[in-house]
N, C-alpha and C positions, 0 to 999 in steps of 0.2 A: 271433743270427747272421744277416750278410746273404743273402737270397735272391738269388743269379743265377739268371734265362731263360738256357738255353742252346736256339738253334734251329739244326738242323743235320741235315740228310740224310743225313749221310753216319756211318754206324755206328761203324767205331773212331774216327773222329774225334770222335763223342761220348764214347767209353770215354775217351779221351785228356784230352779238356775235365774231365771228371767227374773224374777223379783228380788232375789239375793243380790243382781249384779244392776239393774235396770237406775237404781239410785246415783252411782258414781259410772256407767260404763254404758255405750248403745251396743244392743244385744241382737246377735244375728242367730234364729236358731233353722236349724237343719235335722231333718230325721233319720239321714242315713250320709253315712261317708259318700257314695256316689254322687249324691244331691250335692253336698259340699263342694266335692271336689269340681263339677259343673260349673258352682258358684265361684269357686279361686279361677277355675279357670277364662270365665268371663273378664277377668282382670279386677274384680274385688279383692282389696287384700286388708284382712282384718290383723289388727294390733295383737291379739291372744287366740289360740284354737284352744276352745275347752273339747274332747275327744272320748265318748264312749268306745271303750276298747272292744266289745263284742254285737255289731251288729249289723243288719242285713247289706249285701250288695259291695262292700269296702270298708273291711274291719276296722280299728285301730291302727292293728299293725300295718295294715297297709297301706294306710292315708301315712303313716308315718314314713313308710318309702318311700312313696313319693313324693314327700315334699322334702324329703331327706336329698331326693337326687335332683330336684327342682331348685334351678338358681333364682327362680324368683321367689319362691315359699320359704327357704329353709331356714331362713334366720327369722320366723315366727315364733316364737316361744308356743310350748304346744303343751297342755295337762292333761295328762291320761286318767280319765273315771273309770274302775272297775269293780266291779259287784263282789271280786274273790284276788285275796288276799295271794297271790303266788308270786316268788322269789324269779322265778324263771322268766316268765313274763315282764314284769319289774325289771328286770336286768335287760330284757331283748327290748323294750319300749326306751330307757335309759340309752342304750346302745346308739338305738334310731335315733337319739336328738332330742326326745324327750324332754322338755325342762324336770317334770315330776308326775308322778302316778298316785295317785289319791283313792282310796280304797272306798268304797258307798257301804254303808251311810258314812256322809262326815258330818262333821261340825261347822253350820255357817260361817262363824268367826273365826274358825281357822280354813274353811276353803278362799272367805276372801282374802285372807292375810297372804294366802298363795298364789291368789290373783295378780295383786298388788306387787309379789315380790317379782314374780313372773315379768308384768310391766315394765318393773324400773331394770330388773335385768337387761328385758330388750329396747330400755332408752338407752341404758349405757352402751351396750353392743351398736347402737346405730351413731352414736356418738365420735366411738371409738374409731370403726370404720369409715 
């Protein structure tokens, strides 16, 4: 079964994640990017990083640097969750390595179908290499 990171501050919206993904995927969730990153760096390495882009201790963007400049993290496929809708942002997360930046609220059936594309993405990538 694939491992998703799920990083997210925010409480029910982890209950929510959990139960959306819990059916087809084992769901690791973390409160804050520092906690995460703790976690990779114990040598855990999960199949998806789902990534709230704003919150305490090691933002988005920053979990996204380092695992950008990490040769063991960076070919994780990695989904950016954000509360607000900005091109700028979007563009700087995409930059980072990004797979996709998903705007809250979504739409369950199309966050998993993001999941999913996410996944086979980074089969084929491990494939390849």
């Amino acid at each position: 079964m694939k491992r998703v990171l799920v990083i997210e501050d925010d409480v029910p919206l982890c209950w929510l994640l959990e139960k959306i993904l819990q059916k087809k995927y084992e769901v690791v969730i973390m409160n804050n990017g520092m906690e995460a990153w703790s976690w990779l760096s114990d040598g855990n390495l999960p199949d998806l990083i789902i990534s709230d882009l704003k919150m305490p201790s090691l933002d988005g963007i920053e979990l996204l640097e380092n695992l950008s400049t990490s040769g063991l993290f960076k070919n994780i496929p990695v989904i950016i969750l954000s509360g607000y809708e900005d091109a700028s942002k979007r563009k700087q997360c995409l930059d980072l390595g990004a797979f996709t930046y998903l705007v809250k609220p979504f739409e369950p059936q199309s966050f998993l179908a993001e999941v999913d594309r996410a996944l086979l993405f980074q089969r084929q990538n491990v494939t390849v290499n």
